[in-house]
N, C-alpha and C positions, 0 to 999 in steps of 0.2 A: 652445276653451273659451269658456263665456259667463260672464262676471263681472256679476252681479246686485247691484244698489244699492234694497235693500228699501224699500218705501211705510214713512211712520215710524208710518202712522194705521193701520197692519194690525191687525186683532184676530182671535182663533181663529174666530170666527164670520161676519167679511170682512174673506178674507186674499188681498188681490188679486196679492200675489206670489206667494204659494204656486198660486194656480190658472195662475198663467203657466210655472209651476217644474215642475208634475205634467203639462201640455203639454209641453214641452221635454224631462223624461223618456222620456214617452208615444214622443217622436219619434225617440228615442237619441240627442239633444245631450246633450254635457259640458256642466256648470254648477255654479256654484258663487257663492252669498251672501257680499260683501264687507262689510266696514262702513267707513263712510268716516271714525270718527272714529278708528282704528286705524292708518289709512295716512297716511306721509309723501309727497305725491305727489311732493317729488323724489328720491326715493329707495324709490321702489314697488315697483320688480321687476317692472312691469307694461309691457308692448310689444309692438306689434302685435297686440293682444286688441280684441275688442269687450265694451262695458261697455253694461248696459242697466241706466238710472235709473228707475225704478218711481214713484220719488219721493225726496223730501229736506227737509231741514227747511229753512226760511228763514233761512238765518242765511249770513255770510260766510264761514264755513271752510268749510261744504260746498258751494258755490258755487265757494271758489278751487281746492281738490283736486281737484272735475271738471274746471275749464279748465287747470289742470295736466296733468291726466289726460290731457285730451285732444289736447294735443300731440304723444301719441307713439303714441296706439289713438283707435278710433271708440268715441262716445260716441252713447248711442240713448236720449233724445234728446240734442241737443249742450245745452251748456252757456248756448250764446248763445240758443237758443231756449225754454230753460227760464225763463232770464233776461227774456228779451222776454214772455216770458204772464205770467208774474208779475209783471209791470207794465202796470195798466191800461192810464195814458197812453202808453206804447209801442204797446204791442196796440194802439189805438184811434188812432193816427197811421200804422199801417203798413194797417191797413182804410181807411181814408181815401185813404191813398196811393194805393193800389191799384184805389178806387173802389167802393166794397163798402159796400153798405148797413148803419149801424149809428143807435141811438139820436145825436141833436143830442145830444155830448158838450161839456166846459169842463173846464178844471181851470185852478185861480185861488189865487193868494193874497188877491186886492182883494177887500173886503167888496161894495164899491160894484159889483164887477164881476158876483160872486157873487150880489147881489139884485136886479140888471138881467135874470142869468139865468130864476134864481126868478121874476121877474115878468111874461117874456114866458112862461113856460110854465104860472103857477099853480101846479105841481108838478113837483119833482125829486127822481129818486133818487140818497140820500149815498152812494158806495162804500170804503170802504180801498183806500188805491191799491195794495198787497201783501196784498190780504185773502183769503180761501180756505172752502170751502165754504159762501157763504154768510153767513159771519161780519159781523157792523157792518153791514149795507146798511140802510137805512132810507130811508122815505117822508119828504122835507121839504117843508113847505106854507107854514110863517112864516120869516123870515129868525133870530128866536131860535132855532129848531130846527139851525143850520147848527153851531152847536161848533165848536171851533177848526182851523183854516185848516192850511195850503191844503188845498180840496175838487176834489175827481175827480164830476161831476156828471154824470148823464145828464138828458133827459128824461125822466118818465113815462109810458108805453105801457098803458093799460090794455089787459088781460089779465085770461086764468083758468090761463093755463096756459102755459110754453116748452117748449121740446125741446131733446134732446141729441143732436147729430150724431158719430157715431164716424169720424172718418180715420184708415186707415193706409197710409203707403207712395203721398199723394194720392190715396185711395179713400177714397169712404164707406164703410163698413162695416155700420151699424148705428144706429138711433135709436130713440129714446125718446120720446113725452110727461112733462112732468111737470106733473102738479095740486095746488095746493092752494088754502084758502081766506085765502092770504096774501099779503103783497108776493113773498116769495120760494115760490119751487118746487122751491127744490135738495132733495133725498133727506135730506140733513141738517140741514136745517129742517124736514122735516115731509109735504115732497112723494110724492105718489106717483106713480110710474112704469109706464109699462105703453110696451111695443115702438108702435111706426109704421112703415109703409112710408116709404120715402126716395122724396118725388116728386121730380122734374126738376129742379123751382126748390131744394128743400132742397138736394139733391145738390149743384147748381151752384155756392151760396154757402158750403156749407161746404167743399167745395175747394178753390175760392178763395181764401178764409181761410185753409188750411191751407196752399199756395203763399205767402200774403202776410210770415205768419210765420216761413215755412224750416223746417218742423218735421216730426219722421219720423212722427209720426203725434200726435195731439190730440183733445180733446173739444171741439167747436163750439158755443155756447149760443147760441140762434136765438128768438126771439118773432115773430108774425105779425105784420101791423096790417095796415091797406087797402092799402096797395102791396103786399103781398105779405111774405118772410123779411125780419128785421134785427139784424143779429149784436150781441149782448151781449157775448161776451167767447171768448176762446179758452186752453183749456186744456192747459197741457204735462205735466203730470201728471195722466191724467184718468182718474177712475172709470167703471166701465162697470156699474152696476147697472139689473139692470130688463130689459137687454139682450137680444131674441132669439137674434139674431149670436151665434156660441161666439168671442166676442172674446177669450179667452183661447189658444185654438186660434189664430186667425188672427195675433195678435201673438209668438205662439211661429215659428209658420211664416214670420212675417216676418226675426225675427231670426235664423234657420235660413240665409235666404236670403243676410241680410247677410254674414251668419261665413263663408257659402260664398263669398260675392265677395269677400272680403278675400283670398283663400286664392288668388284669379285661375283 
C-alpha cells in the first residue's frame, strides 16, 4: 500500500495528487489518501508503509507527524528534506557547500550589514525565508524598501525568464521555461511556461542540487547569466505544470519502484 499525504493547494482544475493517484491506479498499486490532521503519529497503526508527501502545510504539527512517521516507514519525500527546501538559508548553505552555482546570497539581521549588501549590488532581491510560490519576493533598490529584519537577500540577476528543472530518483526528468514581464516568473504569479530540452549544463546542476539536498526528487529553479545556469532555490514539494515529461507517470513509477524495494 501507498499512503498519500495530499498537496493542501489541490483544486478540481489542478489536482496534482489526483493525477499521480490515476497513474498508480493505471499501474494496479494499492493507494490510499491520508490526512495528517486525523493521525496520532504515535499511535498511527502505520509500519513498514511507504508514505508519499505530495505536499503539507507549513506549520509544526504537520511537520512533527511526518518525522514521527518516519521512524517506522519511508517517507517520499523525508521529512528532513522537506524541512531543508523550505528554508531558503539552509538550501542556499548546502549549494554553497557543495559548490554549486547560485545568486551572491546574505541573510542578516544588521541594518548596517543589510545596506553594505544593497550597495555593493545596486539591487537586491527580498525573499521570505519559508515563502512559497512566489509569494513576498520583491525587487529592493533603497535601504527604506528593506521592512523589518532579518533579510534573506539575493543579488539581482537580470533576466526575462528562469526554468524549472524536474528531478526524480537524481534524474532530470523534465523542464520548463518560464516567462514573464515581472521580477518573478513562477506560474502563480503570472508566468508562462512552455517545456525546454534539458541541455548538459541544465542536467548537470540540477542534479547536483538535488544530491546536495538529499531529496527523492524536487523542482530545481535555475536563471542563466554569462557564466552559464544559477540555482535559485530548490523545491521539495514541486509543481510540474507546463511539463512535457508525463511527470505524473514517472513519479507514480517511481514509487512503485520504492514499495517494491521495501518488500526486498
Amino acid at each position: 500500500m501507498i499512503h498519500i499525504v495530499p498537496k493542501p493547494t489541490d483544486t478540481p482544475d489542478d489536482n496534482s495528487t489526483g493525477a499521480v493517484i490515476r497513474e498508480l491506479e493505471r499501474a494496479g498499486a494499492r493507494c490510499r489518501v491520508i490526512d495528517l490532521g486525523t493521525i496520532d503519529p504515535l499511535d498511527s497503526g502505520l509500519e513498514n508503509e511507504l508514505i508519499w508527501v505530495c505536499g503539507i502545510r507549513q506549520d509544526g504539527h504537520q511537520f512533527e507527524t511526518l518525522s514521527v512517521l518516519a521512524l517506522h516507514n519511508q517517507v517520499v519525500n523525508t521529512p528532513e528534506s522537506i524541512v531543508t527546501c523550505a528554508s531558503k538559508v539552509m538550501t542556499t548553505a548546502l549549494l554553497l557547500h557543495d559548490g554549486i552555482r547560485t545568486p551572491e546570497t546574505a541573510y542578516m539581521r544588521s541594518e548596517a550589514q543589510a545596506g553594505a549588501f544593497l550597495k555593493r549590488h545596486g539591487k537586491v532581491v527580498y525573499k521570505p525565508l519559508y515563502g512559497f510560490d512566489g509569494n513576498g519576493i520583491r525587487l529592493v533598490e533603497r535601504p527604506d524598501d528593506f521592512g523589518p529584519g532579518p533579510w534573506y537577500l539575493q543579488e539581482y540577476v537580470p533576466n526575462d525568464r528562469d526554468f524549472r528543472v524536474f528531478v526524480i530518483g537524481g534524474e532530470a526528468a523534465g523542464a520548463i521555461a518560464r516567462v514573464s514581464e515581472g521580477l518573478m516568473h513562477n506560474i502563480h504569479q503570472g508566468g508562462i511556461g512552455s517545456p525546454v530540452p534539458i541541455d548538459e549544463e541544465m542536467r548537470a546542476i540540477a542534479e547536483a542540487s538535488a544530491r546536495a539536498v538529499d531529496i527523492d526528487y524536487c523542482g530545481v529553479d535555475l536563471l542563466r547569466d554569462k557564466e552559464g545556469y544559477t540555482v535559485l532555490e530548490v523545491n521539495g514539494t514541486p509543481n510540474w505544470h507546463c511539463m512535457a515529461a508525463p511527470i505524473p507517470r514517472l513519479l507514480a513509477a517511481y514509487l512503485i519502484e520504492r514499495r517494491r524495494a521495501m518488500r526486498g
